[in-house]
C-alpha positions as CSV (number, residue, x, y, z in Angstrom):
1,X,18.3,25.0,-0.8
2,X,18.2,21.7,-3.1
3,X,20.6,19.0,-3.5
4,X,20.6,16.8,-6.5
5,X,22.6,13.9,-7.0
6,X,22.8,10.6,-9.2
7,X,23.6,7.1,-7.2
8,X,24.5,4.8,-10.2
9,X,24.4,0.9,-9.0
10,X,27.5,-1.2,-10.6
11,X,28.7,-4.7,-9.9
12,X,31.1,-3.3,-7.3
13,X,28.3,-1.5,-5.3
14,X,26.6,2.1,-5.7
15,X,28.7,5.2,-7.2
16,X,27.4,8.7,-6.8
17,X,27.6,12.0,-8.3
18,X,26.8,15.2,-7.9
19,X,24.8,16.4,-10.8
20,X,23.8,20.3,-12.1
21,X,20.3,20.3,-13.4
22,X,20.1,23.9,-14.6
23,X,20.2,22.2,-18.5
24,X,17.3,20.0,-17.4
25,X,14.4,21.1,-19.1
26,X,11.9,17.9,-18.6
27,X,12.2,14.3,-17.2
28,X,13.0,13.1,-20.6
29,X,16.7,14.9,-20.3
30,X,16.9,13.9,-16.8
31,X,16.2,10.2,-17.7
32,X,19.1,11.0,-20.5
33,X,21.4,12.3,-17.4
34,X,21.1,9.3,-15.7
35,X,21.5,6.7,-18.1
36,X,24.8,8.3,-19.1
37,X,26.1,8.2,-15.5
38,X,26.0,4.1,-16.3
39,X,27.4,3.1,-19.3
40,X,26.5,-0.6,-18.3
41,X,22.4,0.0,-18.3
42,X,22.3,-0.8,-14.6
43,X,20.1,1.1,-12.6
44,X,20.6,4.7,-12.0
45,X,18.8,6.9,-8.9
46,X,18.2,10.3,-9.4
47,X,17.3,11.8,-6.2
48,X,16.3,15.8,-5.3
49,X,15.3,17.0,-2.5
50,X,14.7,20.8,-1.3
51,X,15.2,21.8,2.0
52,X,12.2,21.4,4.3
53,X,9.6,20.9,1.4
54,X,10.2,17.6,-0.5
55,X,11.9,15.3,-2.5
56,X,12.0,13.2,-5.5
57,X,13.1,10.3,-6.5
58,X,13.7,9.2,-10.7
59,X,14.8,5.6,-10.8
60,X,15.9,5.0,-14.2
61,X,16.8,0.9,-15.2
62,X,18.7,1.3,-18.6
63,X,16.2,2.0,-21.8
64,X,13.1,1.6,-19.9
65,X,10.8,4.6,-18.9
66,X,12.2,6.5,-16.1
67,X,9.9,5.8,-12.6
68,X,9.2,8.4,-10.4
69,X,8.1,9.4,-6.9
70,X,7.5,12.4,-5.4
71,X,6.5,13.3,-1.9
72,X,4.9,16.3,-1.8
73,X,3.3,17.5,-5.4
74,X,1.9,20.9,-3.8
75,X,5.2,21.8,-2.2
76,X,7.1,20.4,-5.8
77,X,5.2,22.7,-8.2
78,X,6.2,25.6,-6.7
79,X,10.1,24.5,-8.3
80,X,11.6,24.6,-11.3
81,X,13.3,21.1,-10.2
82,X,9.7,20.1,-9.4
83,X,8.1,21.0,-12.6
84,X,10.7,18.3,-14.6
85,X,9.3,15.7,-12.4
86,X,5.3,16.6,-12.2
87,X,4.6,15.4,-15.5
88,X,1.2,15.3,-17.2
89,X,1.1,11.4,-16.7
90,X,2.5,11.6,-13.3
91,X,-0.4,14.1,-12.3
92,X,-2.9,11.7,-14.4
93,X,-4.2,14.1,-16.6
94,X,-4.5,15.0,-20.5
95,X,-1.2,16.6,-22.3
96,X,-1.9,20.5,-23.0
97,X,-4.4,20.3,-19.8
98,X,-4.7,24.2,-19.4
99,X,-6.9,23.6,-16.2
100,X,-3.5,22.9,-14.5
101,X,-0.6,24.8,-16.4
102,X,2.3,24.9,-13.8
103,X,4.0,27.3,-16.7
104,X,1.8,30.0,-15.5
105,X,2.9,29.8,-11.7
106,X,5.9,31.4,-9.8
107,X,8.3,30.2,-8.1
108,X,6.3,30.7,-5.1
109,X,3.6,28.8,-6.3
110,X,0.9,31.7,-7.3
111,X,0.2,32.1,-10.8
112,X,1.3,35.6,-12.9
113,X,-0.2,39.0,-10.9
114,X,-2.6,36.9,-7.8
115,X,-1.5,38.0,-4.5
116,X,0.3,35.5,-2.5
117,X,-2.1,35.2,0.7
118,X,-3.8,32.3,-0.8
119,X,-1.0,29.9,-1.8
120,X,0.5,31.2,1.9
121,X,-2.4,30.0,3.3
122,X,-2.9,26.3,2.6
123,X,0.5,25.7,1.1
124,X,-0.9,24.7,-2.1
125,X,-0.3,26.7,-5.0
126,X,-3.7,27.9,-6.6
127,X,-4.0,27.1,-10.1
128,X,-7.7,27.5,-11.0
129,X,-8.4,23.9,-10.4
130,X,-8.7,22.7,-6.6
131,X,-7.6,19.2,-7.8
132,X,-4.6,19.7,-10.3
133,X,-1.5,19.5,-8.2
134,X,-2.5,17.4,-5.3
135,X,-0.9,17.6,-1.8
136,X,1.4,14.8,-1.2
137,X,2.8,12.3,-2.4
138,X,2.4,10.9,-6.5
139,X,4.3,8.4,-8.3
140,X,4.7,4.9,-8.0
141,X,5.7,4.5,-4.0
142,X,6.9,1.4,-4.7
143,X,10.2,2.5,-6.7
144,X,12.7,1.2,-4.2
145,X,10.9,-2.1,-2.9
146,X,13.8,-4.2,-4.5
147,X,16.7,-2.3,-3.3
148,X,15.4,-2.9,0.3
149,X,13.4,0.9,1.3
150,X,9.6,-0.5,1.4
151,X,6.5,1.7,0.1
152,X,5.7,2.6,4.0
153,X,9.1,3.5,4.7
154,X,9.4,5.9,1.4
155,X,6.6,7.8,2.3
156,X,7.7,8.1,5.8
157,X,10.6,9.7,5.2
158,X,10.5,13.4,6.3
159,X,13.3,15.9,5.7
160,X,16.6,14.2,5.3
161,X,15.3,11.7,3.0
162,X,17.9,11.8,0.9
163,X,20.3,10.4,2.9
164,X,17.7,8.0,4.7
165,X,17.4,6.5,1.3
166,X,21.3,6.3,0.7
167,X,21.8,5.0,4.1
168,X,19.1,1.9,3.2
169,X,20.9,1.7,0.2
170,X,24.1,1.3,1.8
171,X,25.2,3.9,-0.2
172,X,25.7,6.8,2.3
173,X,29.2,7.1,2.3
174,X,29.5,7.8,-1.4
175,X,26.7,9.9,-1.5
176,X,28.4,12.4,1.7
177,X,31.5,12.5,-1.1
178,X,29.1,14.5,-3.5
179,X,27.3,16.5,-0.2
């Protein structure tokens, strides 16, 4: 199961929303979400998470490019939620990189017609390439230093990191009104 949900800071504290990301084709749109849950340009938290697996965090601070952290890259490229975060930059490769085409996997993180004993094995989902989705965490770990949840602490978090993060915030209250 995966809960998304946008924590928008404003001058009286943080306001959250509950957010549908079946239009959300890539992080571009996403960044687009965000900025229009806060009209004022002030920053904007986008943060996912699936149910025992992992979760993601998109900070976007008004026009600048969106930042964003993800905790478990293997576990995230099995998603369609994943796949709008694991970008080509985030994953530090080349654009078009066909050693590495997350297009080409299911859901459950196999590619098109290969049995599933091998991504059930490791966990990782096999994509031709041992090292093109790596397991755990990418991004820049250091997303939420200035709202008060360190680098350590971020990728410490285990499965209710959502609401770890909203209670550091100070914002768990309004984030249970979008649960």
């Amino acid at each position: 199961m995966y809960f998304a949900a946008l924590l928008a800071r404003t001058e009286d504290g943080w306001e959250a929303s509950d957010t549908e990301l079946d239009d959300v084709e890539t992080l571009s749109d996403l960044a687009d979400l965000a900025r229009e849950a806060s009209p004022d340009e002030d920053t904007v938290l986008v943060l996912i998470e699936k149910e025992d697996g992992w979760f993601g965090v998109v900070r976007v601070d008004g026009e600048e490019d969106p930042r964003v952290y993800v905790s478990d890259a293997a576990a995230a490229a099995r998603s369609s939620y994943g796949e709008i975060l694991l970008t080509d930059e985030l994953l530090g490769r080349a654009p078009g990189d066909d050693s590495a085409d997350l297009d080409a996997l299911d859901l459950d993180g196999t590619e098109d017609g290969e049995p599933d004993d091998e991504a059930a094995d490791d966990g990782a989902p096999s994509t031709g390439s041992a090292d093109a989705v790596p397991r755990g965490p990418v991004g820049d770990p250091r997303i939420l230093d200035d709202l008060g949840v360190t680098e350590k602490e971020l990728r410490s978090l285990t499965e209710d990191a959502v609401n770890e993060i909203a209670d550091a915030l100070g914002a768990s209250e309004v984030l249970e009104t979008v649960r």
